[in-house]
Residue frames relative to the residue before (quaternion, step in Angstrom):
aa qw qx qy qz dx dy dz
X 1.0000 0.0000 0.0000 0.0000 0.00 0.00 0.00
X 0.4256 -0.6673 0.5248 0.3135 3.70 -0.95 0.80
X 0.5507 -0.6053 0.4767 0.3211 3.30 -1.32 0.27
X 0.5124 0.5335 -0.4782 0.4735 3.60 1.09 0.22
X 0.5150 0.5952 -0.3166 0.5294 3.64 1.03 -0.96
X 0.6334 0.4548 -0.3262 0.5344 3.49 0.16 -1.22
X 0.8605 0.2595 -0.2617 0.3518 3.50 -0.08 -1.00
X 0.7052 0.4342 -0.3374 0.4475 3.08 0.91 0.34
X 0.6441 0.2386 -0.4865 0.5399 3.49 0.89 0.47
X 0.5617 0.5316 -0.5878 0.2376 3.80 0.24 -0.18
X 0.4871 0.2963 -0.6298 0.5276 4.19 -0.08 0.53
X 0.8258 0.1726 -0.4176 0.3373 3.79 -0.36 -0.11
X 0.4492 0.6071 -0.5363 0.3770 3.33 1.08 0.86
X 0.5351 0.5877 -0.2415 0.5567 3.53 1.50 -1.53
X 0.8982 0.1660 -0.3613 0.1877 3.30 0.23 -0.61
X 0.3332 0.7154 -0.4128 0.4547 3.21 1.42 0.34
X 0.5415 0.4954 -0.3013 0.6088 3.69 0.86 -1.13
X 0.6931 0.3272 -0.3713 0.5241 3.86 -0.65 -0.93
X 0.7950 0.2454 -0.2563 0.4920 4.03 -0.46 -1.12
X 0.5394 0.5344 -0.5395 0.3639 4.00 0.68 0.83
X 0.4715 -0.6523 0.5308 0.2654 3.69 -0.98 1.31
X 0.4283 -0.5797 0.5855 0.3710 3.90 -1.16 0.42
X 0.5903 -0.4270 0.3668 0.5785 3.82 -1.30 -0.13
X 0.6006 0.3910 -0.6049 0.3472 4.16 0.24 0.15
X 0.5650 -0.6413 0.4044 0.3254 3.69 0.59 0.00
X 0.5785 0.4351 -0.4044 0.5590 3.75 1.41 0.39
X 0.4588 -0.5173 0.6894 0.2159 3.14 -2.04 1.28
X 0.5467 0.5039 -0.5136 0.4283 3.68 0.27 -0.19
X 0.7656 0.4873 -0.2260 0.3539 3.01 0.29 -1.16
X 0.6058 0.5186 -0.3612 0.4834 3.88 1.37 -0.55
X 0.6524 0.5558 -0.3701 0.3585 3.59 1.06 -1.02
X 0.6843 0.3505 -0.4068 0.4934 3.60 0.68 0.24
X 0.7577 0.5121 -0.3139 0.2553 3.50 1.08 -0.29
X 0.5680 0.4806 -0.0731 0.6641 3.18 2.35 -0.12
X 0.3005 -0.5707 0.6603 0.3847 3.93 -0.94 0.18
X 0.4234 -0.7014 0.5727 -0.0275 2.66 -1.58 1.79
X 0.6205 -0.4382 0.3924 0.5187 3.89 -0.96 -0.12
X 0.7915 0.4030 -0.3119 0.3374 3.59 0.85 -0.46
X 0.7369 0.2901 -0.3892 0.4704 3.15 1.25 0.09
X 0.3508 0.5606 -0.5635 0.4951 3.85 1.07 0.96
X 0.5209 0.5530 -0.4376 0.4811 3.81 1.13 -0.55
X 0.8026 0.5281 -0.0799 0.2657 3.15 0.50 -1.37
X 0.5364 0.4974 -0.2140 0.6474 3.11 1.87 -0.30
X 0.6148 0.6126 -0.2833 0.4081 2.97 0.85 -1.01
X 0.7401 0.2745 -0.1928 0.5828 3.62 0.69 -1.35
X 0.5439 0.5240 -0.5383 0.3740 3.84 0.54 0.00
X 0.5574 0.6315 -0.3017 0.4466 4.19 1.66 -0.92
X 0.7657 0.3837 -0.2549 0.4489 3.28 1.12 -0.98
X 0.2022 0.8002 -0.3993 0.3992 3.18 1.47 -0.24
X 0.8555 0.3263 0.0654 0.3968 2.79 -0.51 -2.64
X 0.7221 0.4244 -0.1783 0.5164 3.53 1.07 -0.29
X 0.4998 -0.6953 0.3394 0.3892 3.64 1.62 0.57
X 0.5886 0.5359 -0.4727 0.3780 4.04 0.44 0.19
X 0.3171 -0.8640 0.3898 -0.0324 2.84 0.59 1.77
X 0.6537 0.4708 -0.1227 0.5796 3.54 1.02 -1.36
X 0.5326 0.4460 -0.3735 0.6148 3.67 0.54 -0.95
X 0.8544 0.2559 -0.3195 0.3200 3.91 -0.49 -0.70
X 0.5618 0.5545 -0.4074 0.4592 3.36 1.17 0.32
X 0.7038 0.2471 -0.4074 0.5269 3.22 1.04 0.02
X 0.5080 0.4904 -0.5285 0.4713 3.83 0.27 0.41
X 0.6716 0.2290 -0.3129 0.6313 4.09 0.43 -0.41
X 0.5604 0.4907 -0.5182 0.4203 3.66 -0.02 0.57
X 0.6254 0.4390 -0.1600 0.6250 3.57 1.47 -1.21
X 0.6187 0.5360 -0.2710 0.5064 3.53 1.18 -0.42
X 0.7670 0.3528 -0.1314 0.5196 3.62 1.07 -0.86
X 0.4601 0.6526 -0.3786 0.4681 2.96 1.69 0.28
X 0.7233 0.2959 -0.0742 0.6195 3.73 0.80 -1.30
X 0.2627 0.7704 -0.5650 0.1352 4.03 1.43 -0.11
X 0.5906 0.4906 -0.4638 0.4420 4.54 1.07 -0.49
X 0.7029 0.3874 -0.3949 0.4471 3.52 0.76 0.42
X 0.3341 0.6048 -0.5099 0.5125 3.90 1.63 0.61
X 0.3457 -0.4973 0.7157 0.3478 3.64 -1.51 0.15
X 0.7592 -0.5044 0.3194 0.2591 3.05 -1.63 0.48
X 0.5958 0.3613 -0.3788 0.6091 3.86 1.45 -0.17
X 0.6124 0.3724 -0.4496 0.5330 3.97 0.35 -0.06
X 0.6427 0.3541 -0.5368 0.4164 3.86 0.21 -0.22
X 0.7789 0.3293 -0.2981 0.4428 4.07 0.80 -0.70
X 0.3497 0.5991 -0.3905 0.6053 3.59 1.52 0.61
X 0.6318 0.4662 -0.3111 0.5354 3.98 0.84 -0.72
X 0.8375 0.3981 -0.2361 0.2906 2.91 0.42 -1.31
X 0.5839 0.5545 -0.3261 0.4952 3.55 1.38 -0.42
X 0.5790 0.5886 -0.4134 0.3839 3.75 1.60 -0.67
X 0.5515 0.6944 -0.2132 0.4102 3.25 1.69 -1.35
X 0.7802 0.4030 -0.1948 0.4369 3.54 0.77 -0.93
X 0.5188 0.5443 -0.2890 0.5925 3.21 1.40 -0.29
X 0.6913 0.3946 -0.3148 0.5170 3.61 0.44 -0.35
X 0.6774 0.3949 -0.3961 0.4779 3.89 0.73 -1.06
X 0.6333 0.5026 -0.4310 0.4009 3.44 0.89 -0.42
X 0.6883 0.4294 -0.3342 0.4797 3.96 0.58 -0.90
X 0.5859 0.3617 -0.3914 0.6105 3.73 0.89 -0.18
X 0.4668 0.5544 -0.5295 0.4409 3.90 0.08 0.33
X 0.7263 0.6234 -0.0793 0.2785 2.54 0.51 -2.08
X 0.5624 0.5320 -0.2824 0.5665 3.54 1.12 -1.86
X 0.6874 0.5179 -0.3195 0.3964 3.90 0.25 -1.09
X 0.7998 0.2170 -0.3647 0.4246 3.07 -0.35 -0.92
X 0.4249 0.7547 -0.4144 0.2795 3.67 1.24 -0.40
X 0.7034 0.4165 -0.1307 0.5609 3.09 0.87 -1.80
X 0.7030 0.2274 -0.4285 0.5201 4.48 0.35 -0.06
X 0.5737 0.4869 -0.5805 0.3111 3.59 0.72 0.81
X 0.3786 0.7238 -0.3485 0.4597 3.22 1.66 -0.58
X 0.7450 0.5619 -0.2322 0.2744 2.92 0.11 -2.12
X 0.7557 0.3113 -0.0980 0.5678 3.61 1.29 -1.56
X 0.4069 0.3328 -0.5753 0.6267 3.92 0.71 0.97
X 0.6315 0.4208 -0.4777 0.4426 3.83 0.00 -0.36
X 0.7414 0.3762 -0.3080 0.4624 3.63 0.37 -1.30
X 0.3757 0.7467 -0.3656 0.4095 4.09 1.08 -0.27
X 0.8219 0.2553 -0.0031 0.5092 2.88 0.00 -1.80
X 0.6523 0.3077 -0.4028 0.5636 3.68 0.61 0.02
X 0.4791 0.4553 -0.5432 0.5178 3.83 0.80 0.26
X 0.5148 -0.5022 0.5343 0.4442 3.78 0.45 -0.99
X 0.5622 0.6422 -0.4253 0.3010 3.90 0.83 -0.72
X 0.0419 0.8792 -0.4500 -0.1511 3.76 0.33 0.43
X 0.6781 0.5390 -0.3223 0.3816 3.27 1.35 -0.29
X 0.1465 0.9004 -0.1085 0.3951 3.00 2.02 0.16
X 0.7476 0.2243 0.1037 0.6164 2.63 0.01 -2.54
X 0.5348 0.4999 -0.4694 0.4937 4.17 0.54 -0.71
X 0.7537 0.3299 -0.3916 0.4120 4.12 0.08 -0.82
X 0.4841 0.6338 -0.3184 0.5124 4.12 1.76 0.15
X 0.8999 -0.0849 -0.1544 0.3990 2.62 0.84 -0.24
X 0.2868 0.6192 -0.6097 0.4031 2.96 0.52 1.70
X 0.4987 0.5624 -0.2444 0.6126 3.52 1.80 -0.39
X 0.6734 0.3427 -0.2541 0.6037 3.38 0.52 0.01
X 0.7663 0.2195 -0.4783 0.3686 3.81 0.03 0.20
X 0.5707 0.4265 -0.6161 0.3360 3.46 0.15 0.53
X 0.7857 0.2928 -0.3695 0.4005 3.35 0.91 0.48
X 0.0735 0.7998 -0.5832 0.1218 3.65 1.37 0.88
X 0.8358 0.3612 -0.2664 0.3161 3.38 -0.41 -1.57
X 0.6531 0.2214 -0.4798 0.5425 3.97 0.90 1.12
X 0.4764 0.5068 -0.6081 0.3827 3.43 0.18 1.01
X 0.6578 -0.6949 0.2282 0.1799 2.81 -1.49 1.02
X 0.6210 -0.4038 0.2255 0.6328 4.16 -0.17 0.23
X 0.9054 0.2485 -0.1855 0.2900 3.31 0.02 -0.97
X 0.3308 0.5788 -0.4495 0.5946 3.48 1.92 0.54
X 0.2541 0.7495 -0.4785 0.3805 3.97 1.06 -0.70
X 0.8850 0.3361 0.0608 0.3163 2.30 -1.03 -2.67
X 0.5605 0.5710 -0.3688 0.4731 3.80 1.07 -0.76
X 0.7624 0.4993 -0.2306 0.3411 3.47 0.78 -1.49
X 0.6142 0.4053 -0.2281 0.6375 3.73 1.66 -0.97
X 0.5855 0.4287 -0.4698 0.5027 3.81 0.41 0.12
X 0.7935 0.2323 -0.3607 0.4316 3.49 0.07 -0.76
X 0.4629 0.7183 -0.4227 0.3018 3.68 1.13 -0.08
X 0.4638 0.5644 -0.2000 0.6530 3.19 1.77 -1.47
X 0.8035 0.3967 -0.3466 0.2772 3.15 -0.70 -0.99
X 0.8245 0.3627 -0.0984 0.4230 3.27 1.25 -0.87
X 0.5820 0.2886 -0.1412 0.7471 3.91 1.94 -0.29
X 0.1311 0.7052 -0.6908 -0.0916 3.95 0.79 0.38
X 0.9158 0.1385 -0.2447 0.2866 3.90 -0.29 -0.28
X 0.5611 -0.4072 0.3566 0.6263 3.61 1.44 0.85
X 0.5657 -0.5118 0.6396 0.0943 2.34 -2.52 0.60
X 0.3418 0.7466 -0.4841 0.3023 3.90 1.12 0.35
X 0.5853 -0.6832 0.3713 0.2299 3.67 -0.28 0.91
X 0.6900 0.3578 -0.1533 0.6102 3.10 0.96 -1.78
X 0.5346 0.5534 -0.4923 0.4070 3.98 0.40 0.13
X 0.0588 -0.6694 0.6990 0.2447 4.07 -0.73 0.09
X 0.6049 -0.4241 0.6330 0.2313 2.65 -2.30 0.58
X 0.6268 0.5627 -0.4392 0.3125 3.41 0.67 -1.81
X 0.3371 -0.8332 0.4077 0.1610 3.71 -1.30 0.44
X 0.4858 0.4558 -0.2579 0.6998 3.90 0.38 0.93
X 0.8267 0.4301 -0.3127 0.1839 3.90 0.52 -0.58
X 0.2455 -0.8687 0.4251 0.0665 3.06 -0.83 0.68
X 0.5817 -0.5874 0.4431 0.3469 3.56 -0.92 1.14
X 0.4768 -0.6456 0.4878 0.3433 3.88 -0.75 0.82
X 0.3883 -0.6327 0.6048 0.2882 3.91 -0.78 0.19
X 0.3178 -0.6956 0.6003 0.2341 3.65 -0.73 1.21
X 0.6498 0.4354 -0.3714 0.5002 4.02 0.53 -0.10
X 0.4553 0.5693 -0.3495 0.5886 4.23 1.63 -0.07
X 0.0692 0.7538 -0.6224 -0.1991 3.89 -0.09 0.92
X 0.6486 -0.6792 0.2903 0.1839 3.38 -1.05 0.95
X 0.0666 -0.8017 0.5142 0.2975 3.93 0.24 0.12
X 0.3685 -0.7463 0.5276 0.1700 3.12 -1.09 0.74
């Protein structure tokens, strides 16, 4: 079978399965014995989750907290902890991206120390900003720490630490 075939009959495969009675002859009685649409939601938005599609898993646990009287009691308080974890990494992505926004407006103001206290507030939340808040966040990082913040490193360009084994003329 081709994989177009495949993908096209598996929803009328899924749904045949879900609207099949077990051998007692109740659909009630399959939804606990089978993964239902709500907890393929629920998996579904826990993947995007773990895979940064932050938005994408808010709607799957939204479709997931929708049908959540068909979760056992640890998957309904399993949901709810996915749920907070997500409103919290989508917080996060925000305020991420108008800290950006104002280290950008900083440094084009001229205020560089400004934009440097922007983004130091912004990396403990880097890794839930979005891709292209990323690249914004390590460009203006460069642009603005080109050789780190390591004391013993200089900024000054051409200089070089003296060699302790170089005696020095005076």
């Amino acid at each position: 079978m081709s994989v177009a075939v495949a993908i096209a009959l598996a929803p009328a495969g899924l749904r045949a399965q879900t609207q099949a009675p077990t051998e007692t002859g109740s659909p009630a009685e399959s939804a606990n014995t089978r993964p239902s649409q709500v907890h393929v939601a629920f998996r579904s938005g826990t993947q995007c989750y773990q895979q940064g599609d932050y938005d994408r898993a808010a709607g799957y646990f939204q479709q997931a907290q929708a049908g959540q009287e068909n979760l056992s009691a640890a998957d309904q308080q399993s949901l709810a902890q996915w749920v907070q974890l997500n409103s919290t990494a989508l917080k996060a992505r925000r305020d991420g991206g108008d800290l950006l926004h104002r280290a950008e407006e900083a440094v084009r103001l001229g205020r560089t120390q400004d934009a440097l206290t922007y983004l130091k507030a912004v990396t403990p939340n880097q890794q839930f900003l979005a891709s292209a808040d990323k690249q914004r966040f390590q460009q203006l990082s460069e642009r603005l720490m080109p050789l780190g913040t390591d004391k013993r490193t200089s900024i000054r360009p051409g200089w070089r630490r003296p060699s302790l084994a170089t005696p020095r003329v005076c």
